[in-house]
DRENTOR-500270 format. One record per residue (C-alpha): x, y, z; residue number from 1. Coordinates in nm, 4 decimals, decimal comma. Example, Ala and Ser with C-alpha at 12.3 -4.5 7.8 and 13.67 -1.06 7.14 Angstrom:
<pts>
c1;c2;c3;num
1,2300;-0,4500;0,7800;1;
1,3670;-0,1060;0,7140;2;
</pts>
This chain:
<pts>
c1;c2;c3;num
-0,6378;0,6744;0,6862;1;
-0,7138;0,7772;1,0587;2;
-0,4419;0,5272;1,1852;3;
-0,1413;0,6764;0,9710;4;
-0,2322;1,0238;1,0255;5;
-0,2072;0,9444;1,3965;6;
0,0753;0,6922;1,3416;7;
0,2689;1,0064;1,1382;8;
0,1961;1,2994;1,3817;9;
0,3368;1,0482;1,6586;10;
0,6908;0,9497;1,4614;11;
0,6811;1,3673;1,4038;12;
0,6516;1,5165;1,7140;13;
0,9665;1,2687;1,8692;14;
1,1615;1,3346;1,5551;15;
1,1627;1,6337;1,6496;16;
1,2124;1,6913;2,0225;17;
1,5239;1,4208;1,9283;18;
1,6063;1,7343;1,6755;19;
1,5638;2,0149;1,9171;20;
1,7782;1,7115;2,2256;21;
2,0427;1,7220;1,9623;22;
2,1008;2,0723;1,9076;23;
2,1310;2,1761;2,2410;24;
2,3418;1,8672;2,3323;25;
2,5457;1,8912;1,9929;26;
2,5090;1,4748;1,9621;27;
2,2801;1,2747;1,7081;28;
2,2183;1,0356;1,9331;29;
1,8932;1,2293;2,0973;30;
1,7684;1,2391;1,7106;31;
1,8347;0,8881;1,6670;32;
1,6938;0,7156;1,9502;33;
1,3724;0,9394;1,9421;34;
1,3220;0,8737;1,5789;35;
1,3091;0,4922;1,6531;36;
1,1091;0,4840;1,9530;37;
0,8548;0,7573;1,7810;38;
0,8400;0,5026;1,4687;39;
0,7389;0,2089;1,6416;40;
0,4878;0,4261;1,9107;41;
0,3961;0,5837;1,5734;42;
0,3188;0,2231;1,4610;43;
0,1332;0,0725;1,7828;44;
-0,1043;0,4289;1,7603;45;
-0,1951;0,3601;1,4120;46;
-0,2606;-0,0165;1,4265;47;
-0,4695;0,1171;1,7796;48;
-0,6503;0,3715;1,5945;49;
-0,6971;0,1959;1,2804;50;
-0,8461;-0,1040;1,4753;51;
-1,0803;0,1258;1,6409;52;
-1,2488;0,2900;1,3532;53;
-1,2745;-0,0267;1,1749;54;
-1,4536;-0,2205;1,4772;55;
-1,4183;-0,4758;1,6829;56;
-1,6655;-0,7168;1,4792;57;
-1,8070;-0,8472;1,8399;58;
-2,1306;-1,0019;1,6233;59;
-1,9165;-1,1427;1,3240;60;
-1,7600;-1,4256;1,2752;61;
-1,7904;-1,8391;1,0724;62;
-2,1548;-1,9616;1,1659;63;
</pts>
């Protein structure tokens, strides 16, 4: 749950500065770009995040 709240607020907050680019530029090119990049950082925070509250599982593993 952690790692797509963090994953969502990340996609979000580019979305929108591409949004706030493209409407003083007057292009949707700013809102494009931005909304890729801030999907896939979106997607590398929440697989971080989500790997981090689950553990790192030094101790498990086949005995």
């Amino acid at each position: 749950m952690a790692g797509g709240v963090a994953g969502a607020l990340v996609f979000l907050a580019l979305a929108g500065l591409g949004g706030l680019l493209s409407s003083r530029v007057g292009n949707p090119i700013p809102v494009i770009v931005l909304a890729v990049a801030g999907a896939y950082g979106g997607w590398l925070l929440g697989v971080i995040v989500f790997g981090a509250v689950r553990g790192g599982g030094e101790g498990e593993g086949p005995k």
